[in-house]
C-alpha positions in Angstrom: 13.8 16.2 -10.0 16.9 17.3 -8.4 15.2 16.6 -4.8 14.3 13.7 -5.9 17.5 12.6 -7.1 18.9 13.8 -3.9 16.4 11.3 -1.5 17.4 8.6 -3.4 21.1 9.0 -2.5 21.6 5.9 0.3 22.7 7.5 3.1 21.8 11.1 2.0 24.5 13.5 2.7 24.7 16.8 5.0 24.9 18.5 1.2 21.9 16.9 -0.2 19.7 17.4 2.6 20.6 21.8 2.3 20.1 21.4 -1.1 16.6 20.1 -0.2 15.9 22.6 2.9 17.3 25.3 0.4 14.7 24.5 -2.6 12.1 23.8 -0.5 12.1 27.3 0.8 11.2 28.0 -2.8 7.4 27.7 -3.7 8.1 23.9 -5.3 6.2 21.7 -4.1 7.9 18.9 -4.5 10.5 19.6 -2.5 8.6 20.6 0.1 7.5 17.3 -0.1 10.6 15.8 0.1 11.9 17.7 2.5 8.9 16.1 4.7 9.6 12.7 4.0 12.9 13.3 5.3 11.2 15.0 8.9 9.1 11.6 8.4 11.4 9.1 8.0 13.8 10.5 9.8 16.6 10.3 7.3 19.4 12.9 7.8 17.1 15.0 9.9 16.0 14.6 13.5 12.5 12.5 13.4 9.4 14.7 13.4 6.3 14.2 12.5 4.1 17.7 13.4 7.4 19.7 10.7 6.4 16.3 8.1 3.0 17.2 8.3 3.3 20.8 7.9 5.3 20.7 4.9 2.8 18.3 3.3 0.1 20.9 3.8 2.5 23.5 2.0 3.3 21.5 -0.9 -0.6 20.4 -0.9 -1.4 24.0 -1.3 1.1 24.1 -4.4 -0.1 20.9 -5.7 -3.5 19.2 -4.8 -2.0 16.1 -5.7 0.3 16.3 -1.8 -3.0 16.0 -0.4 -2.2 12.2 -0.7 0.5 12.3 1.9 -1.8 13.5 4.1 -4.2 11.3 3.7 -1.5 8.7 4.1 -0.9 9.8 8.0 -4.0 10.5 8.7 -5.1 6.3 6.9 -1.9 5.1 8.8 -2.0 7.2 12.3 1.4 8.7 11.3 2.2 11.0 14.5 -1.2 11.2 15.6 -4.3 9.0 15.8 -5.9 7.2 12.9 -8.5 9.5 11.2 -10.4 7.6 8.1 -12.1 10.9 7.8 -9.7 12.9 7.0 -7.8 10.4 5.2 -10.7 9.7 3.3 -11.2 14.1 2.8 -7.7 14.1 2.3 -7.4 11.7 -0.7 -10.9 13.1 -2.3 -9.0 16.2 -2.8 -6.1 14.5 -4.0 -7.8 12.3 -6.2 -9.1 15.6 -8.4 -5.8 16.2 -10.0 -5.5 14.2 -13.6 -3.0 11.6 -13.4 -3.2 11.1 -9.5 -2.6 7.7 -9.0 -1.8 6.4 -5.5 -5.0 8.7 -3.8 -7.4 6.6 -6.2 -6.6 3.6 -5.1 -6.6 4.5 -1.3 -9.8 6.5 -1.8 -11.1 3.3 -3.2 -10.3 0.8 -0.7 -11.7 3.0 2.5 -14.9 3.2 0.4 -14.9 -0.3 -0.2 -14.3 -1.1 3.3 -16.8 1.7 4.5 -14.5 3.8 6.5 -14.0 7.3 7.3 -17.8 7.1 5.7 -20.5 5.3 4.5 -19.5 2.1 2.0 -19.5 2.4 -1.6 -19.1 -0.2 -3.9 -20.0 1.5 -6.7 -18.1 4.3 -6.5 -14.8 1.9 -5.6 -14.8 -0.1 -8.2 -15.1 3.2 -10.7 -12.1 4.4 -8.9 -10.5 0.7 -9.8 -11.6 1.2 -13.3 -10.7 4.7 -14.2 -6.7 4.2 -13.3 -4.9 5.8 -16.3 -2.2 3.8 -18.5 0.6 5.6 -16.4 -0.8 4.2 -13.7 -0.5 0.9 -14.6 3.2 0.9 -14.8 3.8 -0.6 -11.6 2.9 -4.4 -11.4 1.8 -3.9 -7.5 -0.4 -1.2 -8.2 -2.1 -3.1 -11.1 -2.2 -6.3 -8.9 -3.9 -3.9 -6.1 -6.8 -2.6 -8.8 -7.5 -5.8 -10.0 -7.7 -7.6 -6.7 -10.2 -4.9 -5.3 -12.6 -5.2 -8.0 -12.1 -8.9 -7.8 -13.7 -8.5 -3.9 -15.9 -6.4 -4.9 -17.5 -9.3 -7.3 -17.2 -11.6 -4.8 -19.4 -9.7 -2.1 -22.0 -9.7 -4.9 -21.4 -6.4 -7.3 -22.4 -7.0 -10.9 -20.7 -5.8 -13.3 -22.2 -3.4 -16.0 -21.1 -5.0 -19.9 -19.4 -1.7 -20.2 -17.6 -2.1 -16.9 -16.9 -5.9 -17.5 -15.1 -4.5 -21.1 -13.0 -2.0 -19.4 -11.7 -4.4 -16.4 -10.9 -7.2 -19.1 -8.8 -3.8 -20.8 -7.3 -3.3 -17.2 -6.3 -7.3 -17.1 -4.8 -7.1 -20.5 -2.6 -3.8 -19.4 -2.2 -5.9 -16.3 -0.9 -8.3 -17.7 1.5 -6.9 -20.5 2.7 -4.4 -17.9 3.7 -8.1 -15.7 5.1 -8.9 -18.2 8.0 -6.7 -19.0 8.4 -6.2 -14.9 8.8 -10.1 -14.9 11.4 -10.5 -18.3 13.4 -7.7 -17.1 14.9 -9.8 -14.6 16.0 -11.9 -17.3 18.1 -9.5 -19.2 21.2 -9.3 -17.0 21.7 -13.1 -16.9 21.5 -13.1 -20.8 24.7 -14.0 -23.0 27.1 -11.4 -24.0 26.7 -11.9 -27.9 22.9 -11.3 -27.0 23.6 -8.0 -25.4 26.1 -6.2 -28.0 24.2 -7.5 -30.5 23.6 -4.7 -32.8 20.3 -6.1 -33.8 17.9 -6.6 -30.7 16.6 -9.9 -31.0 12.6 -10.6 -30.3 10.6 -13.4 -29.9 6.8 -13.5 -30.3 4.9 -15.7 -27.6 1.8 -16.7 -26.5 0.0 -17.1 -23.2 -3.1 -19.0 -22.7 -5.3 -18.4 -19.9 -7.7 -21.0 -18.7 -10.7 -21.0 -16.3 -9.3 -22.0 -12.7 -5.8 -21.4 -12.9 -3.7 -18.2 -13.3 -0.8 -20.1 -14.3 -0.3 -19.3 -18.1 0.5 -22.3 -21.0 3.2 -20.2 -22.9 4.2 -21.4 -26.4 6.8 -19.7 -29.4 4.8 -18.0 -32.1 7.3 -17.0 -33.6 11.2 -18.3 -32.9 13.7 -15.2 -32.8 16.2 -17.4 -34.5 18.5 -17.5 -31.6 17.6 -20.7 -29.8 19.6 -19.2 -26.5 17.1 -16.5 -26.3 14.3 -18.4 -27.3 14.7 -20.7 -24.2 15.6 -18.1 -21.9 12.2 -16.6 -22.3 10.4 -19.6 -22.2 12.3 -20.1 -18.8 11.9 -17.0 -17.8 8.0 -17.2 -18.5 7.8 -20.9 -16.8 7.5 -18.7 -13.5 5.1 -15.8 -14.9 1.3 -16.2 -13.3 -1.6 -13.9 -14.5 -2.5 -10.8 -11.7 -6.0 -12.3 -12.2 -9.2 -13.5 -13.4 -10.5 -12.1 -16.8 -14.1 -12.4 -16.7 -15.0 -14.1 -19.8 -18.2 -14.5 -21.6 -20.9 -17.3 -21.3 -19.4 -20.8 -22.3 -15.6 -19.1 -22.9 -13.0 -20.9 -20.8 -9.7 -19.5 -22.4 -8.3 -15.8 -23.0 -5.0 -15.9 -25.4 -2.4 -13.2 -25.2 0.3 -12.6 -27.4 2.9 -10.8 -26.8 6.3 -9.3 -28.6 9.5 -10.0 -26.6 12.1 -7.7 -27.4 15.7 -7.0 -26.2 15.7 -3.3 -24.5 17.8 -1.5 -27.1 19.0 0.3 -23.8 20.9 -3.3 -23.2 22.4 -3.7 -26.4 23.8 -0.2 -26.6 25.1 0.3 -23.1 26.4 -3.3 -22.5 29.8 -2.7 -24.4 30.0 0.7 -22.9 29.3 -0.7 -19.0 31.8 -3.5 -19.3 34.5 -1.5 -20.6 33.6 0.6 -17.3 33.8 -2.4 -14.9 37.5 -3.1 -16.7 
């Protein structure tokens, strides 16, 4: 974590890029990793792709789960010529380890595309299906599942029942996931009462999907009591659009989500503490 925290700093210092080299001299994979995304992106090290590479292969060989960045150069023609097959090799490997996330996805959309080997619908959309929860904490990457299965039913796959059931569970995380990403952006504008509040308000609402449009009809199931908040999520939710298309059953033409909004107690309890900072 500490190299991690280091690559973060913007610019990276002389210190944190010896702490890096240091650790990564130590079998840790992730910092070997880091330590190539440096040589990569050039950032507090001369730019160089062949020393990225290799330290992707050491970390790899530490933790399957590096093969990703490999496969990443290879997909992308990162310091040397695009190679699906490898990329493809490369995120096959990766895609072993539990939890993996991003080499899934890639995996998945050179299959679906047929390159670096034969196409393979089938086996795309169960890599689009079998993302775990952890996965789907990032709105993008949820978006990018969603969508690939969505082209993959509209080149002509069907859909087991089973496999329709789990992409309407992937929607649903999909969606919820969307949500918080999209409210969060509402917190810091909220009032200061609302934030040192020592009771987190919530607000239970509801968003109705309909046949044709991904733009939700969001109503108050249940009021929060503070009509500021109340109206701030409703605002808030005015701009909210669902990542996709459910796929509903014969005759159905609406889905109805309901949904808890609550203050982050993290906002509450550090609000007081932050703006006696700023003073």
């Amino acid at each position: 974590m500490t190299c991690y925290v280091y690559f973060r700093q913007d610019p990276i210092t002389p210190e944190a890029v010896t702490q890096i080299q240091a650790a990564a001299q130590m079998p840790n994979a992730a910092c070997k990793a880091v330590l190539g995304l440096l040589y990569e992106n050039g950032r507090g090290l001369p730019q160089d792709y062949p020393k990225a590479k290799a330290l992707y292969q050491d970390a790899a060989a530490l933790a399957p789960a590096f093969y990703s960045q490999l496969g990443r150069m290879a997909e992308e023609g990162i310091g040397e010529p695009v190679d699906y097959v490898a990329a493809r090799r490369y995120y096959e490997q990766a895609s072993k380890v539990a939890g993996e996330t991003q080499a899934p996805l890639r995996l998945a959309s050179l299959m679906e595309q047929g390159k670096g080997g034969p196409k393979n619908p089938q086996g795309a959309l169960s890599l689009y299906l079998q993302q775990p929860a952890d996965y789907l904490q990032q709105p993008e990457d949820t978006l990018e599942a969603l969508s690939g299965i969505q082209r993959l039913r509209m080149g002509g796959l069907a859909l087991s029942a089973e496999q329709a059931k789990r992409y309407n569970a992937l929607w649903v995380r999909g969606v919820s996931t969307g949500l918080r990403h999209h409210l969060s952006m509402m917190y810091p504008a909220l009032p200061e009462e609302l934030k040192t509040a020592p009771d987190a308000p919530w607000v239970n609402v509801q968003l109705e999907y309909t046949v044709g449009s991904l733009v939700p009809q969001v109503s108050i199931l249940e009021s929060s009591g503070k009509a500021v908040f109340d109206r701030m999520v409703l605002q808030q939710l005015n701009s909210f659009r669902f990542p996709a298309d459910p796929i509903l059953a014969e005759g159905q033409n609406t889905v109805k989500v309901a949904t808890k909004v609550v203050l982050p107690k993290s906002t509450t309890a550090n609000a007081a503490r932050r703006g006696r900072e700023l003073k």
